[in-house]
C-alpha positions, -999 to +999 in steps of 0.1 A: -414+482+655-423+456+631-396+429+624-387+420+586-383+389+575-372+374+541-385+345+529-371+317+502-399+316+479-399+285+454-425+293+439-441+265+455-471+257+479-448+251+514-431+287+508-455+305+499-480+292+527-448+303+550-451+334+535-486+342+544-484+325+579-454+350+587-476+381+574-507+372+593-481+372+625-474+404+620-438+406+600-432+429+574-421+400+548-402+397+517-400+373+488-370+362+478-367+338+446-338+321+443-322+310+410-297+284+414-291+267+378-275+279+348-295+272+316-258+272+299-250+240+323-274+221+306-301+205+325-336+214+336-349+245+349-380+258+355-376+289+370-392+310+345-428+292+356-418+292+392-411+328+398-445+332+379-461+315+407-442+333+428-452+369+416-489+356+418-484+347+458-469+380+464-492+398+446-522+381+467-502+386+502-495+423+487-456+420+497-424+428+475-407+403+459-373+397+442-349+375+421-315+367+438-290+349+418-271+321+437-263+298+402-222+306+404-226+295+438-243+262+432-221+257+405-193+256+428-203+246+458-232+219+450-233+205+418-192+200+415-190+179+449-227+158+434-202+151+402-172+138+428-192+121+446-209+104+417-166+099+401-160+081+435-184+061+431-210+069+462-247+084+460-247+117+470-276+141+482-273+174+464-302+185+487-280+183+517-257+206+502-283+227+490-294+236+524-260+241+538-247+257+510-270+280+496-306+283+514-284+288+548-259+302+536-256+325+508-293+331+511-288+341+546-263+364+539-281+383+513-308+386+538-290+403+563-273+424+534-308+439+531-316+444+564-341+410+569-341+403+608-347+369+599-350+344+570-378+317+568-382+291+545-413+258+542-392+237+553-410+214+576-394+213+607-383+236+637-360+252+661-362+253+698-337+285+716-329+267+749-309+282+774-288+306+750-287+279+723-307+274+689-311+236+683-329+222+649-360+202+657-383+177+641-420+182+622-450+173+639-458+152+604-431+131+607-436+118+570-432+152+559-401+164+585-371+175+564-345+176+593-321+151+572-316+174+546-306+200+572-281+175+591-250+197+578-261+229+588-244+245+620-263+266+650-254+300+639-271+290+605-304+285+623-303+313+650-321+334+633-348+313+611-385+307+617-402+278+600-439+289+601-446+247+589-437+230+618-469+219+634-485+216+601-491+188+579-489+192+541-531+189+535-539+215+563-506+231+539-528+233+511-563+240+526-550+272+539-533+281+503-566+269+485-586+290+510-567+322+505-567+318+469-530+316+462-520+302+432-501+273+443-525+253+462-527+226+438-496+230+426-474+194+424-448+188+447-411+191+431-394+157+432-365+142+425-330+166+416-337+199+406-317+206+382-327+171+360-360+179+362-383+156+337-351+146+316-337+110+321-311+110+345-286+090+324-289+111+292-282+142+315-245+125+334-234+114+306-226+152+295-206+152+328-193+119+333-192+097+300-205+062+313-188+028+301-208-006+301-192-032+330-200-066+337-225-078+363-214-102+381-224-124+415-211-123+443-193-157+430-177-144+401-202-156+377-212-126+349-249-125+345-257-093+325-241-061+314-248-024+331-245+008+318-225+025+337-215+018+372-226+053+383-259+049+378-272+024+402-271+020+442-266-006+462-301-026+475-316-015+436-337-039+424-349-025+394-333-007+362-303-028+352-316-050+329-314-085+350-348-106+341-345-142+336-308-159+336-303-184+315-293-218+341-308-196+372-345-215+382-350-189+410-376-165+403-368-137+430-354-104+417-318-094+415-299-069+440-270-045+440-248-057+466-217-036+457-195-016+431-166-018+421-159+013+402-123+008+394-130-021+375-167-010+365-183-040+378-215-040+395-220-072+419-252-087+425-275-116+440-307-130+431-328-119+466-320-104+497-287-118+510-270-111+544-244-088+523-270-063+521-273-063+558-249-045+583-250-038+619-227-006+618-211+021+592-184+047+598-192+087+591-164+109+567-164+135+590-194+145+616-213+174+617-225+191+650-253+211+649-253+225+687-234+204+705-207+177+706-223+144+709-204+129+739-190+090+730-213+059+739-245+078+741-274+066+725-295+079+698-318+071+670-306+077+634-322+074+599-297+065+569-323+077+547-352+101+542-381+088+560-368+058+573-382+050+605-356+063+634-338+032+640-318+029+678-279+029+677-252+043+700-223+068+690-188+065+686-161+090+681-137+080+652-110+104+642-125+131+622-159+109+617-180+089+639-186+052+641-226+041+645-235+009+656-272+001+652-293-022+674-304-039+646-288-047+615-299-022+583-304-027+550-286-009+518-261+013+542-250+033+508-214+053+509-221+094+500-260+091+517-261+108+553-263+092+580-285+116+607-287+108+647-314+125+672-319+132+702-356+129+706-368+153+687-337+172+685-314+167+652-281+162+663-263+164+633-250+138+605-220+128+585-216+113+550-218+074+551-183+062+543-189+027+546-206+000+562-190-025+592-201-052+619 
């Protein structure tokens, strides 16, 4: 008897490529399009086009395909922590939460509501069942492997998930779309936060969190310019807040974002890199396990940042987070970004960078 899986279908090339691959394996698969914004929140969505392309793939593949409604749930659970996050102060990852939240979550749940053996998305990356256990696994592209945004997802999420793009890389992706005629092949990639879209970025938190300008100051005290909002920038920026030319400064290198300090609303910078940009160690707010417990002093390679290179560091137990201490120092560690150890090619898990140490 055939197995049924139900796909998350974007409307984009990776998931509907998935969804073909899974057919042509021999599952009875079906589309699931998932609307997660609210036009009434304000923002961008483009759903309408997307589940057009959507209805085109499904309509190639010949499967059935439908429209589940997650926005409530985003609401809550996504977009309300990326707005505490962002009052705190920190750069979050509404992606991460995403993927914990919603596409293995709720999504999951309405699979199995309709009877869906298993879900599948195009993510890249991939799972490995070892021994009783489901462990999350890196691409074979490792520029395209998406494992960090699934750091905060837990084994039982994944026990039941295929990723039919894990040995692929995006252009063999898009040959196969292009060469079965599915109307996404050429599609662009989605970037930046979904539900901003093409609008600027400041316009749309400012309906959330009305921004005040703040000094800019150096790491001396001196003010050299004026921001627009401490929220807006990260620390290692080097673009975007105005600082050209100061008037008594002959050095020509650009400025940096060393620090906020959103209490007072001042942002603190230096002209070049400086070794305050630099740390050898941060500490995790709370640590998530994907399998299994990571036992204390072991050694791993971690990324604190999409496609950084894996970087080598060792693991610490600290109360409810962890404490990692790299083997060489990093640049930018940036409070509310993930920090995500491995195992190899096993994804151990991550925690939300708190802040950095020595």
């Amino acid at each position: 008897m055939k197995k049924t899986v139900a796909v998350g279908m974007s409307g984009g090339v990776d998931s509907s490529v998935a969804a073909l691959l899974l057919k042509e394996q021999g599952y009875d698969v079906i589309g699931l399009f998932m609307h997660n914004w609210k036009e009434s929140a304000g923002g961008y969505c483009n759903a309408e086009e997307d589940y057009a392309d959507v209805r085109r793939v499904a309509g190639v593949l010949g499967i059935p395909y439908y429209t589940v409604d997650f926005s409530q749930e985003y609401l809550d659970n996504v977009f309300s922590l990326f707005l505490n996050e962002y009052r705190a102060g920190r750069t979050p990852n509404p992606d991460v939460l995403c993927n914990r939240e919603i596409k293995f979550g709720v999504f999951k749940e309405k699979a199995e509501q309709i009877g869906a053996d298993f879900i599948a998305t195009g993510h890249y990356c991939g799972v490995k069942r070892e021994n009783g256990r489901t462990y999350l696994t890196r691409a074979s592209d490792e520029n395209k492997d998406q494992t960090y945004f699934l750091n905060q997802v837990h084994e039982e999420q994944i026990k039941n998930v295929l990723f039919p793009l894990e040995k692929l890389t995006k252009p063999e992706v898009r040959a196969i779309a292009e060469k079965y005629g599915l109307a996404t092949a050429k599609k662009k990639d989605s970037t930046g936060i979904c539900f901003i879209g093409e609008r600027n970025f400041r316009k749309f938190m400012n309906e959330y969190l009305p921004m005040k300008k703040g000094e800019i100051k150096t790491l001396d005290g001196r003010t050299v310019g004026e921001h627009e909002g401490v929220f807006f920038y990260t620390i290692g920026q080097h673009k975007g807040f105005g600082l050209g030319g100061v008037k008594g400064e002959s050095n020509s290198e650009p400025w940096y974002i060393i620090d906020k300090d959103v209490k007072n609303n001042i942002l603190y910078v230096n002209q070049g890199e400086c070794e305050e940009l630099f740390s050898k160690a941060l500490k995790t707010e709370g640590f998530n396990f994907i399998t299994e417990d990571i036992p204390d002093g072991k050694e791993v390679l971690a990324r604190i940042r999409h496609r950084q290179p894996l970087q080598k560091a060792v693991f610490y137990s600290d109360g409810e987070g962890a404490r990692i201490v790299f083997e060489e120092k990093q640049r930018a560690i940036t409070p509310g970004q993930y920090c995500v150890l491995y195992d190899g090619q096993v994804c151990l898990g991550g925690g939300v960078i708190a802040e950095k140490g020595n």
